[in-house]
Backbone as a printed PyTorch tensor [residue, N CA C, xyz], in Angstrom:
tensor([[[ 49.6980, -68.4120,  58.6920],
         [ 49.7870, -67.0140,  59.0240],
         [ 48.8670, -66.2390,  58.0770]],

        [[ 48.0010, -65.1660,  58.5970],
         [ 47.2190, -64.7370,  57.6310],
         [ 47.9440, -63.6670,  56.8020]],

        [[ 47.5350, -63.2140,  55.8120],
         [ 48.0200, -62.1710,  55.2670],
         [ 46.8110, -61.1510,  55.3700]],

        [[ 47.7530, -59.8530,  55.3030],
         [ 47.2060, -58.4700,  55.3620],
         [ 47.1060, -58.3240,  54.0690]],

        [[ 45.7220, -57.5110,  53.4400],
         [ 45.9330, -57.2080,  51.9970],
         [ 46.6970, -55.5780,  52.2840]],

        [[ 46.8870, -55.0610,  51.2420],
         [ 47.8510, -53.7240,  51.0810],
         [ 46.6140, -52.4750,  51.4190]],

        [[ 45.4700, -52.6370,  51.2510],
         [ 44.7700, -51.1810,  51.4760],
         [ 44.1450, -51.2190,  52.9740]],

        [[ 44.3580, -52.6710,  53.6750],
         [ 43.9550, -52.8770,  54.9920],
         [ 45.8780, -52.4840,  55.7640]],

        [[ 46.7440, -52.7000,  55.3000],
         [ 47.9420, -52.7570,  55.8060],
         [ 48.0090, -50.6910,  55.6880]],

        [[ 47.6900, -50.6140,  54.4880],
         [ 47.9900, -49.0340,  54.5450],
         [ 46.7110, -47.9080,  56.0080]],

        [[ 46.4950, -48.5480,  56.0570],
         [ 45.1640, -47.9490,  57.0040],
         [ 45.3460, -48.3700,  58.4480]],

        [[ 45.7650, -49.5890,  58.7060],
         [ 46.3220, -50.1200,  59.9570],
         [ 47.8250, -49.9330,  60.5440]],

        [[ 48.8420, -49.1750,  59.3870],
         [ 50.0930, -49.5370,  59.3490],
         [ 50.5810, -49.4870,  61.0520]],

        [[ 50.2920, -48.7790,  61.5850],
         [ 50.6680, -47.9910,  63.5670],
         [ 50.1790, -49.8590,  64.3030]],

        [[ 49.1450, -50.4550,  63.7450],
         [ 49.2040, -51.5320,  64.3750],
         [ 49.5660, -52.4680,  63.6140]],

        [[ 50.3710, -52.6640,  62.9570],
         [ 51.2570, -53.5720,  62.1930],
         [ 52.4200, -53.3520,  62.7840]],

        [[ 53.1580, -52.3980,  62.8590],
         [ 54.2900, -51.9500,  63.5740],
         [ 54.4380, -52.8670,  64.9800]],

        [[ 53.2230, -52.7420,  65.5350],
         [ 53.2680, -52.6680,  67.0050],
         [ 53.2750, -54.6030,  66.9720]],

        [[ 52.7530, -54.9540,  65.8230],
         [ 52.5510, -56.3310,  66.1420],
         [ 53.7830, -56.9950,  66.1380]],

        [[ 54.5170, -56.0420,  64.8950],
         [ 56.2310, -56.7800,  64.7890],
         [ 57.0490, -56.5380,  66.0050]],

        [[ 56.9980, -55.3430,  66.3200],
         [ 57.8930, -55.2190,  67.6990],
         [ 57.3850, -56.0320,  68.7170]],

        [[ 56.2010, -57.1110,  68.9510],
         [ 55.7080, -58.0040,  69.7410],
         [ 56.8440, -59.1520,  69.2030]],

        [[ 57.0450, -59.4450,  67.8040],
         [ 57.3330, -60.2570,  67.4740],
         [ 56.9240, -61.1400,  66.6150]],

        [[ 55.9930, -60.7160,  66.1870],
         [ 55.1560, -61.7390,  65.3640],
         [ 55.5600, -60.7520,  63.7410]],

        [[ 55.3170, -61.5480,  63.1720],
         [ 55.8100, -61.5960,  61.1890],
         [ 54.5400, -60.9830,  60.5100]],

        [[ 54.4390, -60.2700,  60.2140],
         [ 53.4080, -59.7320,  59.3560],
         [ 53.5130, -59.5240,  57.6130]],

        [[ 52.4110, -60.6940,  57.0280],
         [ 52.4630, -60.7430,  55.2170],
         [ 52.0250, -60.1180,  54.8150]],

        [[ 52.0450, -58.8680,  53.7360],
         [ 51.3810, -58.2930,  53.4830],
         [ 51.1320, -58.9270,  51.7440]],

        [[ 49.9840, -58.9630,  51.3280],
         [ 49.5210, -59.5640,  50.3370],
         [ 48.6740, -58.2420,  49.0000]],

        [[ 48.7310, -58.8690,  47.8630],
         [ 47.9350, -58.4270,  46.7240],
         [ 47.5660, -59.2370,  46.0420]],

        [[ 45.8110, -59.1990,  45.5880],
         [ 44.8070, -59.8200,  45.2530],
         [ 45.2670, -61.3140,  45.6980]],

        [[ 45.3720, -61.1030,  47.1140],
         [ 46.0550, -62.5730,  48.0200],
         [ 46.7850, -63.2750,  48.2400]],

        [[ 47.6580, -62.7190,  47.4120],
         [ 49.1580, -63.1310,  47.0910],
         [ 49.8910, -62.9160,  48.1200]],

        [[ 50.8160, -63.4470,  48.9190],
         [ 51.7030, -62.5640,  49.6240],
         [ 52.9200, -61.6510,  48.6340]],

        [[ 53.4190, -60.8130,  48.8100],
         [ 54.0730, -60.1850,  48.2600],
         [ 55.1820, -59.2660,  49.2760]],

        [[ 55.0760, -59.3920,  50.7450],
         [ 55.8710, -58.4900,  50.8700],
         [ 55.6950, -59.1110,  52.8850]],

        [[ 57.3240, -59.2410,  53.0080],
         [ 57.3820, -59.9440,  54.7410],
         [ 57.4640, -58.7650,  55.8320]],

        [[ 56.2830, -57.9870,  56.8420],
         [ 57.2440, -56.9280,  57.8880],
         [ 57.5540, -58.0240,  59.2600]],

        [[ 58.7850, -57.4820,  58.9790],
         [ 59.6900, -58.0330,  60.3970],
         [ 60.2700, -57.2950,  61.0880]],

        [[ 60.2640, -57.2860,  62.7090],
         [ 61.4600, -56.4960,  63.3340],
         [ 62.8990, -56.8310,  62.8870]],

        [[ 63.2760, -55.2440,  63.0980],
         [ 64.4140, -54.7270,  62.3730],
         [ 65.7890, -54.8820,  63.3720]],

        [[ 66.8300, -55.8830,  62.9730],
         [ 67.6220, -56.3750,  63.8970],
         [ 69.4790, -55.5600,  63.2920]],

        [[ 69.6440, -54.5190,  64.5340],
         [ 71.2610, -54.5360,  63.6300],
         [ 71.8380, -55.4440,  64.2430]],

        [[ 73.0140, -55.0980,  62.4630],
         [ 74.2310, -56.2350,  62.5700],
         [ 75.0990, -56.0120,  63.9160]],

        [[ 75.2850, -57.2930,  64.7110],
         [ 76.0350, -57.5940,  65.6550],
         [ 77.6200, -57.2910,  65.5450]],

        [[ 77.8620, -56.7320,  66.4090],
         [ 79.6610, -56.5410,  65.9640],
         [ 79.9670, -54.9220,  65.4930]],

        [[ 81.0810, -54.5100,  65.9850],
         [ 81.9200, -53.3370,  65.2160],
         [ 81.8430, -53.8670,  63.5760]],

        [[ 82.2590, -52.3560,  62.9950],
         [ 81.7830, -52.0570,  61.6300],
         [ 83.5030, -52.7020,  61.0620]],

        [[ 83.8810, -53.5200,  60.1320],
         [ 85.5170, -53.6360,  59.5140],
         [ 85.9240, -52.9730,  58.4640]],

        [[ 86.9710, -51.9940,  58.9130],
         [ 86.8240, -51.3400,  57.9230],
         [ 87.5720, -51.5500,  56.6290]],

        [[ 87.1320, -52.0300,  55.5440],
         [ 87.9120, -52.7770,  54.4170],
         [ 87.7260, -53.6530,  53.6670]],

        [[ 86.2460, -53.8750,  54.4810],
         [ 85.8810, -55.3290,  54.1020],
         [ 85.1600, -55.2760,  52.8470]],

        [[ 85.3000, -54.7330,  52.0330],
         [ 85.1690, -54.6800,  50.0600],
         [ 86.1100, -54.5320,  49.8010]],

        [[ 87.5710, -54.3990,  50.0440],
         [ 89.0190, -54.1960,  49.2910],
         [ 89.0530, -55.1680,  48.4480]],

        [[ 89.0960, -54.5320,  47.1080],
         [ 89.6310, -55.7580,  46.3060],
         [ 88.1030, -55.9160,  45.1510]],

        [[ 87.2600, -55.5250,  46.0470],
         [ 85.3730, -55.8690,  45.4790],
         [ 85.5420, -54.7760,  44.6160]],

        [[ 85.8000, -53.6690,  44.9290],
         [ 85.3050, -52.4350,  44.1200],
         [ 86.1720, -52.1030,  43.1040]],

        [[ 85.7620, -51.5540,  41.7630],
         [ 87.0200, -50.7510,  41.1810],
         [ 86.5970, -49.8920,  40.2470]],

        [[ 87.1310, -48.6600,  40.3020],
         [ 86.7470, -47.3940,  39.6430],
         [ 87.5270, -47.4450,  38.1280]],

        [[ 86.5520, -46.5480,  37.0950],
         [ 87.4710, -47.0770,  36.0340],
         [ 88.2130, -45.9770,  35.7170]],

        [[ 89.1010, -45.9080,  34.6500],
         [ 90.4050, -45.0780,  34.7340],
         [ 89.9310, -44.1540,  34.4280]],

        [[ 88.7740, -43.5260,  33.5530],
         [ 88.3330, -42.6440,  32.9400],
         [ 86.9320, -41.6860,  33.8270]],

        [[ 87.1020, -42.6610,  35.0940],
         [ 85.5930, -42.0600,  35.8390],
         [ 85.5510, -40.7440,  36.0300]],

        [[ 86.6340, -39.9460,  36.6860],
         [ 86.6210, -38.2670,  36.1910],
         [ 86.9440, -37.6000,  34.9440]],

        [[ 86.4420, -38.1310,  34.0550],
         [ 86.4940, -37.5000,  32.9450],
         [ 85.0240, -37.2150,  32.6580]],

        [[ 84.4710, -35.8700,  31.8710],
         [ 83.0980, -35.6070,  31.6330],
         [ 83.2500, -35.7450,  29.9600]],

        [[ 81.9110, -36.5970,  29.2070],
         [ 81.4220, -36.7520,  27.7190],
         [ 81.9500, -35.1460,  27.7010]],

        [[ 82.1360, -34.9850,  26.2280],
         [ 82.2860, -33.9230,  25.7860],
         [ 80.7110, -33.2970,  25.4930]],

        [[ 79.8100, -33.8260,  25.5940],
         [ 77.9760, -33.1370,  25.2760],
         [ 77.6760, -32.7720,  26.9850]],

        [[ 78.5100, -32.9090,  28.2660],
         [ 78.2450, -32.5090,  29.2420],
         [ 79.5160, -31.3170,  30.0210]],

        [[ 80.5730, -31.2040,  29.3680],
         [ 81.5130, -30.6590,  29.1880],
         [ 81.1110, -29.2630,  28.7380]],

        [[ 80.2120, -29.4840,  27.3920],
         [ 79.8990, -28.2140,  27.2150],
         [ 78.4280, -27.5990,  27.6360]],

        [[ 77.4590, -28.5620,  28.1540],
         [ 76.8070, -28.2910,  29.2230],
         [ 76.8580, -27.8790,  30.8460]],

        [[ 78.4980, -27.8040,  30.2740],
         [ 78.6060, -27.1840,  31.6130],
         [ 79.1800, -26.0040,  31.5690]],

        [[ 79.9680, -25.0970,  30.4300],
         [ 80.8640, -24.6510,  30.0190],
         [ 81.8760, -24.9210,  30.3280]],

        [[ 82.2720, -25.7570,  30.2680],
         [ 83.5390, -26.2470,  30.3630],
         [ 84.3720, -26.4700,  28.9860]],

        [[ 83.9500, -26.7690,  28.1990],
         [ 84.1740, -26.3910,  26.9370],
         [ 83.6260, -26.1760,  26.0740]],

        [[ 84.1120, -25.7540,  24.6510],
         [ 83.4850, -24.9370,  23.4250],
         [ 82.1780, -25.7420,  22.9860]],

        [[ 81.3410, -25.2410,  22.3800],
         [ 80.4870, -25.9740,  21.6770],
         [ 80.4860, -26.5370,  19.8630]]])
């Protein structure tokens, strides 16, 4: 597959687009490197669940609390 360098990709981008929505994979490369894959853009299959991080996330006990050096950047309290 060839690669696109980045100042030919920035100048062509409208037919890069058009090549992915054909289907085909486009590399975009620096000083020949590949560095970067465009692919058509596929959404996720299925309804959204809602919950599905329960348990992943957790806030810490102190997260609404403001430093006291932004407290009084805010006036919120004395200096």
């Amino acid at each position: 597959m060839p690669i696109t360098n980045i100042s030919e990709a920035k100048a062509q981008l409208s037919a890069l687009i058009e090549r992915v929505l054909a289907g085909e994979e486009v590399i975009i490369g620096k000083a020949g490197k590949p560095v970067a894959r465009l692919v058509k853009y596929e959404r996720p299959v299925g309804p959204r669940e809602p919950g599905a991080l329960r348990g992943r996330i957790t806030i810490a006990d102190d997260f609404d609390e403001l430093p006291d050096e932004l407290r009084e950047a805010f006036g919120m309290a004395e200096p």
